[in-house]
NUSEMI-211883 format. One record per residue: x, y, z of N, C-alpha, C in turn; residue number from 1. Coordinates in steps of 0.001 Angstrom, whole numbers, always signed. Last residue first. Layout:
<sites>
{nX = X nY = Y nZ = Z caX = X caY = Y caZ = Z cX = X cY = Y cZ = Z num = NUM}
...
</sites>
This chain:
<sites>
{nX = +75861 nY = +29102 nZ = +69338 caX = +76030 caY = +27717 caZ = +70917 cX = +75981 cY = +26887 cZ = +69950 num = 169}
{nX = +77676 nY = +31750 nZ = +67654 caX = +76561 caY = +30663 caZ = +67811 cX = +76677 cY = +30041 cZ = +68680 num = 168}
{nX = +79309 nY = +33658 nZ = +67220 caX = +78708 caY = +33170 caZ = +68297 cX = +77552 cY = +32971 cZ = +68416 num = 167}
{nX = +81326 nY = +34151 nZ = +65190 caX = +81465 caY = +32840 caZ = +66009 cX = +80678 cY = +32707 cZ = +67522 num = 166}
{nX = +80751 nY = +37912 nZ = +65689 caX = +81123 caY = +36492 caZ = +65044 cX = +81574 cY = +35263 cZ = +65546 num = 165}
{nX = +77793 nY = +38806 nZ = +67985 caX = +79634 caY = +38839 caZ = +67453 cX = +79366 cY = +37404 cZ = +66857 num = 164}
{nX = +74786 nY = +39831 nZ = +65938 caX = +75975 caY = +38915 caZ = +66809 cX = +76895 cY = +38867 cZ = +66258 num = 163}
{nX = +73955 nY = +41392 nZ = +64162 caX = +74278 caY = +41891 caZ = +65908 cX = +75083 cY = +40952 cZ = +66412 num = 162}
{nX = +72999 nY = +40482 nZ = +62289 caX = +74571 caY = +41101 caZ = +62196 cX = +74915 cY = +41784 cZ = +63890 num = 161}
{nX = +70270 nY = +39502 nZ = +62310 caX = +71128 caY = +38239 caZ = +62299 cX = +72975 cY = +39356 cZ = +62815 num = 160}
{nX = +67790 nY = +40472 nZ = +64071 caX = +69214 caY = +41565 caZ = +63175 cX = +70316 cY = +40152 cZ = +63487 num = 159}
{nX = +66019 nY = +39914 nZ = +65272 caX = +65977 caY = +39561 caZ = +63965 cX = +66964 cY = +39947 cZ = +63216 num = 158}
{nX = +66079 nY = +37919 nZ = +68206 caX = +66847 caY = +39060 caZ = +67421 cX = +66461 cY = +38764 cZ = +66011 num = 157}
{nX = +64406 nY = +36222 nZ = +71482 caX = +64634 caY = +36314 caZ = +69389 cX = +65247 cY = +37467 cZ = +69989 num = 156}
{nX = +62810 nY = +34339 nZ = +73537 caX = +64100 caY = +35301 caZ = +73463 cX = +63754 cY = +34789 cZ = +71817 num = 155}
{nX = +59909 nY = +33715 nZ = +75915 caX = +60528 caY = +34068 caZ = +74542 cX = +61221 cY = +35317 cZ = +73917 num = 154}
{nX = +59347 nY = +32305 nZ = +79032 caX = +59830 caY = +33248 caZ = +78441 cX = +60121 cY = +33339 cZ = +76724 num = 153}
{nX = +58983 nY = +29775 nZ = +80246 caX = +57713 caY = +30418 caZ = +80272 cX = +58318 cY = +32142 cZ = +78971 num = 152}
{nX = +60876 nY = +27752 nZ = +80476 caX = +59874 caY = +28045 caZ = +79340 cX = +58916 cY = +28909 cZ = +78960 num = 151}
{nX = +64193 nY = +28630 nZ = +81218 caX = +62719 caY = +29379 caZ = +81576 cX = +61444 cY = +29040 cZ = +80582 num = 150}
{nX = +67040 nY = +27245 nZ = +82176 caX = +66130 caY = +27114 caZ = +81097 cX = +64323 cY = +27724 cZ = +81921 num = 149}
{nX = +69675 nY = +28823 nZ = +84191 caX = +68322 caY = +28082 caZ = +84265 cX = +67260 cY = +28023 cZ = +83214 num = 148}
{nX = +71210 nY = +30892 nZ = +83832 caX = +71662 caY = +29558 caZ = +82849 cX = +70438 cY = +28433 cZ = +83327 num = 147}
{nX = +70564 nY = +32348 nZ = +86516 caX = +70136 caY = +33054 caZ = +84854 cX = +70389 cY = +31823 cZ = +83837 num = 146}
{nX = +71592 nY = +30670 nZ = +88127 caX = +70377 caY = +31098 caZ = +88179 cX = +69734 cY = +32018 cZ = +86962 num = 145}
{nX = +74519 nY = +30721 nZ = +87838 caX = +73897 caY = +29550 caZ = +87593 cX = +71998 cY = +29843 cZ = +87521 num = 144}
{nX = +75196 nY = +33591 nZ = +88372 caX = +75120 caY = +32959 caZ = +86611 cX = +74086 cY = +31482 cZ = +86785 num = 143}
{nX = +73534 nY = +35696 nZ = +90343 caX = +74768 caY = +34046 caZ = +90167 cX = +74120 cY = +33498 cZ = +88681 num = 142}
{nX = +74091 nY = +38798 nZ = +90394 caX = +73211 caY = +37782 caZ = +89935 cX = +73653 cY = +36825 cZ = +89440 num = 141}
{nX = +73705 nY = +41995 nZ = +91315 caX = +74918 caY = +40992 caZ = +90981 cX = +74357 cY = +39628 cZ = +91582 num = 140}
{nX = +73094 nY = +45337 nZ = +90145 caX = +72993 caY = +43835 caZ = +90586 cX = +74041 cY = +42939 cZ = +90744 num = 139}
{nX = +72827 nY = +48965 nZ = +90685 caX = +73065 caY = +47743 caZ = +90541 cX = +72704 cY = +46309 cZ = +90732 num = 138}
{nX = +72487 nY = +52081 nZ = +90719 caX = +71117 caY = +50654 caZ = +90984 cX = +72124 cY = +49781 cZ = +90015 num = 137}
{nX = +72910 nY = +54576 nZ = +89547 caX = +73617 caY = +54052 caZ = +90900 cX = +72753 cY = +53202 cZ = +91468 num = 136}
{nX = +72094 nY = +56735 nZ = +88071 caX = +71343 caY = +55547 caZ = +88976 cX = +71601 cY = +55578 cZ = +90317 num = 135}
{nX = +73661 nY = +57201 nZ = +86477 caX = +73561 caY = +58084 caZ = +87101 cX = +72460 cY = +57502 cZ = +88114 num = 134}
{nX = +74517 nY = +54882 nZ = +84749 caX = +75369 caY = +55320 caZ = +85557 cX = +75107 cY = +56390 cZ = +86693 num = 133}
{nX = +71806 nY = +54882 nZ = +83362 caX = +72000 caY = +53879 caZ = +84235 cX = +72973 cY = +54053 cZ = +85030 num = 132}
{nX = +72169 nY = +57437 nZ = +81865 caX = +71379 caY = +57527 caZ = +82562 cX = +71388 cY = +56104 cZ = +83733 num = 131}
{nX = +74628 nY = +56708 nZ = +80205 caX = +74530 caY = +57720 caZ = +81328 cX = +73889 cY = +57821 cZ = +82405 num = 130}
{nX = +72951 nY = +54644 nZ = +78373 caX = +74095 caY = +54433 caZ = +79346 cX = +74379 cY = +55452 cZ = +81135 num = 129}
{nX = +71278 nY = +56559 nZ = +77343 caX = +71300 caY = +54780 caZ = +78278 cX = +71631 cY = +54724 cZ = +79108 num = 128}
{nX = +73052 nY = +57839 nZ = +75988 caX = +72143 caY = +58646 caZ = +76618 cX = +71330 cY = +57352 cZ = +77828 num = 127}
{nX = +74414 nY = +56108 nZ = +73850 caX = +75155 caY = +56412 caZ = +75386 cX = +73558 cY = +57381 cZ = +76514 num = 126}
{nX = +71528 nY = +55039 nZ = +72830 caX = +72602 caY = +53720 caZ = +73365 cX = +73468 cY = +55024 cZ = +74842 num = 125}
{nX = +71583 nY = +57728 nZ = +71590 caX = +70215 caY = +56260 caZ = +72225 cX = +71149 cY = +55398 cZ = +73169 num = 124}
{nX = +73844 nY = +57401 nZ = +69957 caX = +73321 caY = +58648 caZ = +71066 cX = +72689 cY = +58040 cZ = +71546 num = 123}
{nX = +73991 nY = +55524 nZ = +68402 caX = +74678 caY = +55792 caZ = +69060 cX = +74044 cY = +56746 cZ = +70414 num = 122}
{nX = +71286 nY = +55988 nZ = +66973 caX = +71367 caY = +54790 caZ = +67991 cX = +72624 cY = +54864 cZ = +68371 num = 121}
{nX = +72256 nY = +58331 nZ = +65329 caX = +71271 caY = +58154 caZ = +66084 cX = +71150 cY = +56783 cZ = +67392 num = 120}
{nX = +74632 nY = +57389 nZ = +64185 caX = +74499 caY = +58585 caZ = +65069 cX = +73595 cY = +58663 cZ = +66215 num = 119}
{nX = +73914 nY = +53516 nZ = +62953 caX = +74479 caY = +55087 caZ = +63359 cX = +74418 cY = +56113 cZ = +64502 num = 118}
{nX = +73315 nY = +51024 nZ = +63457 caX = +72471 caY = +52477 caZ = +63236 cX = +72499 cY = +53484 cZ = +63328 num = 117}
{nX = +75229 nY = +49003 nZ = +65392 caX = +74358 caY = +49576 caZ = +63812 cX = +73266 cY = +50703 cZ = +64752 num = 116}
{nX = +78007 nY = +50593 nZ = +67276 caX = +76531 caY = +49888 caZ = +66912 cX = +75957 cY = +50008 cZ = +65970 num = 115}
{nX = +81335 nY = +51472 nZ = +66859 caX = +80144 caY = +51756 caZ = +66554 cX = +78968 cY = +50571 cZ = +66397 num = 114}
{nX = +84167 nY = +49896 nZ = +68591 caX = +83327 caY = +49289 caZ = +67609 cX = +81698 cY = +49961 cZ = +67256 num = 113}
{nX = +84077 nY = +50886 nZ = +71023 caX = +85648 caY = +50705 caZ = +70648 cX = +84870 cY = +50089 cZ = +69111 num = 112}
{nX = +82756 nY = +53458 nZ = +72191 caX = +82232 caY = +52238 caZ = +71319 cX = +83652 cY = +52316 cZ = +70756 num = 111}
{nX = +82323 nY = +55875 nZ = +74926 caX = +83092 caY = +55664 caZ = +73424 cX = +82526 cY = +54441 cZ = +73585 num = 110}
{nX = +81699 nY = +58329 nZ = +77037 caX = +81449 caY = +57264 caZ = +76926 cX = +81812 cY = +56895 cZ = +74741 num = 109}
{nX = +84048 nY = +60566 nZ = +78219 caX = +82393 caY = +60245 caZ = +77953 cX = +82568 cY = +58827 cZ = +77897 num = 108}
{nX = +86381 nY = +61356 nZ = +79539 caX = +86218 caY = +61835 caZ = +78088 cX = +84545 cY = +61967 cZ = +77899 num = 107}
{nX = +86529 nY = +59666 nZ = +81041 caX = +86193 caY = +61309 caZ = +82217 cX = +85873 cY = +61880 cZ = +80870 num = 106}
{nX = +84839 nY = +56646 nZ = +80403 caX = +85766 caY = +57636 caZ = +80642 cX = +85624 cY = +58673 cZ = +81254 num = 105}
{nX = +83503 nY = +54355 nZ = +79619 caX = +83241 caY = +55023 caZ = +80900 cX = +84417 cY = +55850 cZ = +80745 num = 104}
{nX = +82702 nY = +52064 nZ = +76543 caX = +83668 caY = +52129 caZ = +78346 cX = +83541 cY = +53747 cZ = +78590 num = 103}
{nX = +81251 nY = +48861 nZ = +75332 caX = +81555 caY = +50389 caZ = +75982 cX = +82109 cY = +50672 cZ = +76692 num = 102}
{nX = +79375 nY = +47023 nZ = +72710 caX = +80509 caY = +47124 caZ = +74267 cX = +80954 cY = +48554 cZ = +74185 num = 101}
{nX = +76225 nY = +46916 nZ = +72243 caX = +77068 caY = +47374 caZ = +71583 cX = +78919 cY = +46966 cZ = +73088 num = 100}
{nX = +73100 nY = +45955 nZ = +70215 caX = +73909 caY = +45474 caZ = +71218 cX = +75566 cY = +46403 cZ = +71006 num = 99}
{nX = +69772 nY = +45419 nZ = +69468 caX = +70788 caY = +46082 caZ = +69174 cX = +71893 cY = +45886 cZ = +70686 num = 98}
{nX = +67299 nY = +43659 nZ = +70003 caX = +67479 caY = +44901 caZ = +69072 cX = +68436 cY = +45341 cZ = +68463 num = 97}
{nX = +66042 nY = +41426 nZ = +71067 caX = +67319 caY = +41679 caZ = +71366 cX = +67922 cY = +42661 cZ = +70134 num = 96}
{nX = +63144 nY = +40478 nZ = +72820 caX = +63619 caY = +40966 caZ = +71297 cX = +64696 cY = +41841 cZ = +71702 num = 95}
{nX = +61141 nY = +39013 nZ = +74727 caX = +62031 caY = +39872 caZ = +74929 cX = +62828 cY = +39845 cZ = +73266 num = 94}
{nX = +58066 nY = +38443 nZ = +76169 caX = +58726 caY = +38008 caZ = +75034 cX = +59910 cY = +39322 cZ = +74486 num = 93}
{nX = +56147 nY = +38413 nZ = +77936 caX = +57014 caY = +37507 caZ = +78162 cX = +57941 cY = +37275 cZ = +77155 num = 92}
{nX = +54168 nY = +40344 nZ = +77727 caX = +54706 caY = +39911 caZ = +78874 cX = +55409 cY = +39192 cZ = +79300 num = 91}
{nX = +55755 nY = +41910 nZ = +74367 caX = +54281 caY = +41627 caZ = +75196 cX = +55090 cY = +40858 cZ = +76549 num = 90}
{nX = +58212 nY = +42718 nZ = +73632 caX = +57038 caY = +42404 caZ = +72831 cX = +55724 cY = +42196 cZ = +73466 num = 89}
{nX = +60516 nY = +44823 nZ = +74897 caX = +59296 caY = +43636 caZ = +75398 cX = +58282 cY = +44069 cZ = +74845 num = 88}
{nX = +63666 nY = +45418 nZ = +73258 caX = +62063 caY = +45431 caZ = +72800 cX = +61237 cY = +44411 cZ = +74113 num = 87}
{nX = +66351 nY = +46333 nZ = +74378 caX = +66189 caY = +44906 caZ = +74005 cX = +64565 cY = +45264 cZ = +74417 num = 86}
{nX = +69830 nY = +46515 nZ = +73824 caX = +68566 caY = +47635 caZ = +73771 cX = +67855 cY = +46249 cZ = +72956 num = 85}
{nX = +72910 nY = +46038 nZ = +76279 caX = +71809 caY = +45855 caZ = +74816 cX = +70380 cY = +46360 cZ = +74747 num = 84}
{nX = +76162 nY = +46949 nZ = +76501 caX = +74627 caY = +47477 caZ = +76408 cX = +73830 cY = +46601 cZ = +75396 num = 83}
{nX = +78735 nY = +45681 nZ = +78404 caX = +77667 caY = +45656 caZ = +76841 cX = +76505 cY = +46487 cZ = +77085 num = 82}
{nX = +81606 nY = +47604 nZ = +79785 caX = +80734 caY = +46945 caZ = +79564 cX = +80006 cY = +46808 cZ = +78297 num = 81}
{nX = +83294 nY = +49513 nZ = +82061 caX = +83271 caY = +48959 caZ = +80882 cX = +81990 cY = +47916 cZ = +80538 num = 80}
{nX = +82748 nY = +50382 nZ = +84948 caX = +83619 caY = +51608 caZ = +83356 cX = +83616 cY = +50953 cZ = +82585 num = 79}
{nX = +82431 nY = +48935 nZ = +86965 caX = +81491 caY = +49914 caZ = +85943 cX = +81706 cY = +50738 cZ = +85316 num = 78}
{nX = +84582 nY = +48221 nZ = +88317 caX = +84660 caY = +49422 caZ = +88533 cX = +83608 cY = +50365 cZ = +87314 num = 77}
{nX = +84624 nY = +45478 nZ = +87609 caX = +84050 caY = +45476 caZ = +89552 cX = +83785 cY = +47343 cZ = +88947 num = 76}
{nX = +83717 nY = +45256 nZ = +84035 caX = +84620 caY = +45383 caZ = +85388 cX = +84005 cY = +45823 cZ = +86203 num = 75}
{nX = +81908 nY = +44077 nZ = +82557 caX = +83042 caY = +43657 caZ = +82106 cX = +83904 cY = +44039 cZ = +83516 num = 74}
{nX = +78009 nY = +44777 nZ = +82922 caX = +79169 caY = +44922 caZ = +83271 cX = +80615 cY = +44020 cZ = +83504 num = 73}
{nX = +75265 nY = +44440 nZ = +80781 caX = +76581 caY = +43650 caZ = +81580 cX = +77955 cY = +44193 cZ = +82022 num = 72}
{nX = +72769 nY = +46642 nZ = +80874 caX = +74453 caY = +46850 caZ = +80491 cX = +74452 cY = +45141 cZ = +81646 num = 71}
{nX = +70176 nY = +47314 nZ = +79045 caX = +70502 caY = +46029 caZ = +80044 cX = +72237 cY = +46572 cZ = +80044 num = 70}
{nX = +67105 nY = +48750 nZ = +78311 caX = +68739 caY = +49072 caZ = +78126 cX = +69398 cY = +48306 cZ = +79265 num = 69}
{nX = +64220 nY = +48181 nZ = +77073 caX = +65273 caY = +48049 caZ = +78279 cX = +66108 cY = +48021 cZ = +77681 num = 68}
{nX = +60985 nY = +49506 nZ = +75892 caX = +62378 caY = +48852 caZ = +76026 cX = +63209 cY = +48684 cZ = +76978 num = 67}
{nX = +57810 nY = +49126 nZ = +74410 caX = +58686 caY = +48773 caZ = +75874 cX = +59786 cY = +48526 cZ = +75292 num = 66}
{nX = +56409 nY = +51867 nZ = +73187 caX = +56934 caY = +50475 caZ = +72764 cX = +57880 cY = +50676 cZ = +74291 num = 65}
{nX = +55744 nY = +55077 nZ = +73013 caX = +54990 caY = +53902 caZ = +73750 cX = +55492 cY = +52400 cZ = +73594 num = 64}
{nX = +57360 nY = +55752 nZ = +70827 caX = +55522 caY = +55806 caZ = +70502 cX = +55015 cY = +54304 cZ = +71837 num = 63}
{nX = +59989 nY = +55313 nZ = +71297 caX = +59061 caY = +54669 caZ = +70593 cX = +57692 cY = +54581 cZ = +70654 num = 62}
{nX = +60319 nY = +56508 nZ = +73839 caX = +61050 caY = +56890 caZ = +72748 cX = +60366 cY = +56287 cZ = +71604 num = 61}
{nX = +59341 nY = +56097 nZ = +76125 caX = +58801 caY = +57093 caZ = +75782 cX = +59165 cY = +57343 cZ = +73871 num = 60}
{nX = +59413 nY = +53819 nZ = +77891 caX = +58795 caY = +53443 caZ = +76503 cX = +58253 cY = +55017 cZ = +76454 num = 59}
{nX = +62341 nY = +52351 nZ = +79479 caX = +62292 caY = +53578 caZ = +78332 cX = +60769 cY = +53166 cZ = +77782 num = 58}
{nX = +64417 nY = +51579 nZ = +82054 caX = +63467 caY = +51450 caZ = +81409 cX = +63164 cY = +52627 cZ = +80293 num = 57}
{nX = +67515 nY = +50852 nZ = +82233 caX = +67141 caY = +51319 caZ = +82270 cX = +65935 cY = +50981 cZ = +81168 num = 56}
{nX = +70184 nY = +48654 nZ = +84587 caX = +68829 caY = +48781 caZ = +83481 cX = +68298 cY = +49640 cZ = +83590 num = 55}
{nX = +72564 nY = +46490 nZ = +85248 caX = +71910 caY = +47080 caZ = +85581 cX = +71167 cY = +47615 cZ = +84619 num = 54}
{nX = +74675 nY = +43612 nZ = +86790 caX = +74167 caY = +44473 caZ = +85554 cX = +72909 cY = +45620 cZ = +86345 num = 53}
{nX = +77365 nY = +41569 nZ = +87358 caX = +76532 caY = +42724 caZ = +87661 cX = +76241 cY = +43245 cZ = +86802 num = 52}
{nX = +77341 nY = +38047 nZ = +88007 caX = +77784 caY = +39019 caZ = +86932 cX = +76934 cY = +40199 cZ = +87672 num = 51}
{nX = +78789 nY = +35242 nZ = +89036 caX = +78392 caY = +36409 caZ = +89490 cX = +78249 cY = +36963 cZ = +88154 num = 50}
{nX = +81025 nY = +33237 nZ = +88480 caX = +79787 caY = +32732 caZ = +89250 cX = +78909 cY = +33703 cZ = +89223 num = 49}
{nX = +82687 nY = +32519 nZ = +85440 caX = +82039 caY = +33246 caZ = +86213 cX = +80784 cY = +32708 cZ = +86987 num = 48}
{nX = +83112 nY = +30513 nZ = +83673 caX = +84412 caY = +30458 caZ = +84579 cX = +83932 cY = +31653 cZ = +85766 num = 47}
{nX = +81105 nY = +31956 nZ = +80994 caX = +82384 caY = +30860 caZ = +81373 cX = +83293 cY = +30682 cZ = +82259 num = 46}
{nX = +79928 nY = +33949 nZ = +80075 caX = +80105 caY = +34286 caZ = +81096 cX = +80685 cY = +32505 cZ = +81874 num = 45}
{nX = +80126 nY = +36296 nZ = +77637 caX = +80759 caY = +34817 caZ = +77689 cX = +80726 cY = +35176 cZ = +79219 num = 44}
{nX = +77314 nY = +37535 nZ = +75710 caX = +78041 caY = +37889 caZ = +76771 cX = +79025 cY = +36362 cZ = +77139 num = 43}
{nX = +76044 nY = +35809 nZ = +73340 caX = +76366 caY = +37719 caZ = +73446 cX = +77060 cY = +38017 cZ = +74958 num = 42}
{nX = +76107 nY = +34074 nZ = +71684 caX = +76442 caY = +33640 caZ = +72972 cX = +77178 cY = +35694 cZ = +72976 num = 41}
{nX = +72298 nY = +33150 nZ = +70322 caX = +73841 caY = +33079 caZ = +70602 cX = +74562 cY = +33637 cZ = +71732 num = 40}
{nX = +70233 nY = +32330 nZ = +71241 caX = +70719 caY = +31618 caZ = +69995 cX = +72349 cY = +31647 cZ = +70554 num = 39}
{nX = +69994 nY = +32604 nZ = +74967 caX = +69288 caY = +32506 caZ = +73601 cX = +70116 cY = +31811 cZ = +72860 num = 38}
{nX = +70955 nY = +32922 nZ = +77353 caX = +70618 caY = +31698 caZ = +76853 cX = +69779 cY = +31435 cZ = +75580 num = 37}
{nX = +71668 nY = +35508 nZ = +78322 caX = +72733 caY = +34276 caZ = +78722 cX = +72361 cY = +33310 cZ = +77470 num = 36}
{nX = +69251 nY = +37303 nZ = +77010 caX = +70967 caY = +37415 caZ = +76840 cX = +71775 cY = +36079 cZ = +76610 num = 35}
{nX = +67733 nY = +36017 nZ = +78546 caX = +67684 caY = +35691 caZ = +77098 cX = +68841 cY = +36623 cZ = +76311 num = 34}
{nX = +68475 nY = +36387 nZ = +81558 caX = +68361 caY = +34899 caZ = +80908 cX = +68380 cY = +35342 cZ = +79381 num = 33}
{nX = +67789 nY = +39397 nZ = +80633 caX = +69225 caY = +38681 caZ = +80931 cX = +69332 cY = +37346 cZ = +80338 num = 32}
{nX = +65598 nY = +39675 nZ = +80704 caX = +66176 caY = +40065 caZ = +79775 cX = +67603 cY = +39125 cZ = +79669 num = 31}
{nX = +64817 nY = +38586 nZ = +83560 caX = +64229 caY = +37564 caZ = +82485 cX = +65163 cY = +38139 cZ = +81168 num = 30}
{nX = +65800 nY = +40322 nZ = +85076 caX = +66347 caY = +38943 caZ = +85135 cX = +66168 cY = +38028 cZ = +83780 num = 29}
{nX = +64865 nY = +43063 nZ = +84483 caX = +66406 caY = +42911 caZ = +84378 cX = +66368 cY = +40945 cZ = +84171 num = 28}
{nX = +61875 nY = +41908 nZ = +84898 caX = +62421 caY = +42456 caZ = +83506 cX = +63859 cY = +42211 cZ = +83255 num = 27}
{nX = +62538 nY = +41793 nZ = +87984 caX = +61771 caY = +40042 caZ = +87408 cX = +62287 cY = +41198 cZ = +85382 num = 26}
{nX = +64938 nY = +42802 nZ = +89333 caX = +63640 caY = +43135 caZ = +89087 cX = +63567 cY = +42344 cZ = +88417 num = 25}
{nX = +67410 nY = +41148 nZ = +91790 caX = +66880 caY = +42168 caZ = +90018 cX = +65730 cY = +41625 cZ = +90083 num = 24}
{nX = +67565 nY = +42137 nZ = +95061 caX = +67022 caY = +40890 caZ = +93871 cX = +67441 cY = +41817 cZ = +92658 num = 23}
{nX = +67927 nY = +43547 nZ = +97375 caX = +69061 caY = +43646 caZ = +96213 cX = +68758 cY = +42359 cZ = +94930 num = 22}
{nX = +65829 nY = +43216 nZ = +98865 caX = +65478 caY = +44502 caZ = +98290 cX = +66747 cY = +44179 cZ = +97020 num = 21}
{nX = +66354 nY = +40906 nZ = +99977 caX = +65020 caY = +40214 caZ = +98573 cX = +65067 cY = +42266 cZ = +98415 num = 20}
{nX = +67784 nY = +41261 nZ = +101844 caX = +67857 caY = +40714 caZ = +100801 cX = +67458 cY = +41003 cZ = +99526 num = 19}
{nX = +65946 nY = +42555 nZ = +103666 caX = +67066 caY = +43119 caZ = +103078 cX = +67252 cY = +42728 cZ = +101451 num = 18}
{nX = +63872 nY = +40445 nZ = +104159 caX = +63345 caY = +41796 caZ = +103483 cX = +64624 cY = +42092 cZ = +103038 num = 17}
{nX = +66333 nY = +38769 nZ = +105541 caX = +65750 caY = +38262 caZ = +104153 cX = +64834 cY = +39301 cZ = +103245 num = 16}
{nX = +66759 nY = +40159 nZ = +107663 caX = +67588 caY = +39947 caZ = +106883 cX = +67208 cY = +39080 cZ = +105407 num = 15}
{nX = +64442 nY = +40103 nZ = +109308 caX = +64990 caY = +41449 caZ = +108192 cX = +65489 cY = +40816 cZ = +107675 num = 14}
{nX = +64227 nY = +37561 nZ = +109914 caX = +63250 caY = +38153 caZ = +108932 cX = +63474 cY = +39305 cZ = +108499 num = 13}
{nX = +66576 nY = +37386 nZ = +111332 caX = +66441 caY = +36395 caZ = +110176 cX = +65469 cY = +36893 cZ = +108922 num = 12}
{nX = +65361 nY = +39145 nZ = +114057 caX = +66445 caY = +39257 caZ = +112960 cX = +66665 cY = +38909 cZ = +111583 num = 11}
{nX = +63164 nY = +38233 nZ = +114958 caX = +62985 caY = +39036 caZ = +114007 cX = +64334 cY = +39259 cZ = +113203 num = 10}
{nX = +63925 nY = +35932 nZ = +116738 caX = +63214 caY = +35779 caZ = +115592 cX = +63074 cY = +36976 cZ = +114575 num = 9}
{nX = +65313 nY = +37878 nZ = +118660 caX = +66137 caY = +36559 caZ = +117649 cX = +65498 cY = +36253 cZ = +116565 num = 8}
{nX = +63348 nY = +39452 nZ = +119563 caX = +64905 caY = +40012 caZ = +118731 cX = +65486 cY = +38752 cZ = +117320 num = 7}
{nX = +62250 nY = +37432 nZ = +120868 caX = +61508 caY = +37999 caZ = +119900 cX = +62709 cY = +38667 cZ = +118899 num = 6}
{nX = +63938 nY = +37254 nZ = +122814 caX = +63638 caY = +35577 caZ = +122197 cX = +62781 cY = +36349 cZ = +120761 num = 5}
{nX = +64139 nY = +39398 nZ = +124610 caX = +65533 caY = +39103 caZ = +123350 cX = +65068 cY = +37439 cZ = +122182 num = 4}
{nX = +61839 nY = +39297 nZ = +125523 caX = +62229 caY = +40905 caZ = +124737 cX = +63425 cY = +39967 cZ = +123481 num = 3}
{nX = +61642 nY = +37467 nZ = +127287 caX = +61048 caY = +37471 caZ = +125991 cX = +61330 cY = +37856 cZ = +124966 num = 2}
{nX = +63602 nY = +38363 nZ = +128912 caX = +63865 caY = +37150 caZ = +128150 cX = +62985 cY = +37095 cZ = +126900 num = 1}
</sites>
């Protein structure tokens, strides 16, 4: 009797270690929020409870500068989506660099619309990409919990031409 009264209690407590293993990492979340909730409105996530994303870290490419490559994923089947390549300025302050939408072929990976900066931040951007596909580390993270105002965080872009048009809040 004991044996199974102890079972019972331990169950609940895996199941929350489980859990708390499929969180996003406190970087993916906070990038995000300043995706969802900055100036403008770079992903429309309107009429959605869920979104899945995923991330790759980088500060080799910039002399040591922190970046993250954030994709929002557009479909259940991670063949389409945004990338954004997004600077952490220091421990709380996320800078939204460059942004592009994409899709997953057997071809490679294409930009129905090239990102600024050419060749180079093309390649940057799919070499990202690849590398987050080759992961296989996903999320999927209730919108209402990223649309939560964070004071503790600071979202900017200084590239006014990154945002799609008409998307201001």
């Amino acid at each position: 009797m004991k044996r199974y009264l102890a079972l019972l209690l331990l169950l609940p407590a895996m199941g929350v270690f489980v859990g708390a293993q499929d969180r996003a990492p406190v970087p993916l979340f906070e990038a995000t929020q300043c995706i969802l909730n900055g100036k403008y409105e770079w992903v429309n996530v309107k009429d959605q409870k869920s979104i899945r994303l995923a991330y790759h870290a980088d500060n080799k490419t910039f002399s040591g500068a922190k970046y993250l490559y954030v994709i929002v994923f557009s479909t259940p089947k991670r063949d389409r989506g945004k990338i954004f390549d997004i600077r952490l300025k220091d421990h709380r302050t996320y800078s939204i660099e460059n942004n592009a939408t994409f899709i997953n072929t057997p071809e490679g990976i294409t930009f129905p619309e090239p990102p600024l900066g050419g060749n180079w931040t093309q390649n940057q951007l799919t070499n990202s990409i690849q590398a987050i596909l080759r992961h296989h580390k996903w999320y999927e993270v209730q919108v209402k919990t990223l649309l939560k105002p964070s004071s503790h965080l600071q979202c900017e872009t200084n590239i006014e031409d990154l945002a799609p048009s008409g998307a201001h809040k």
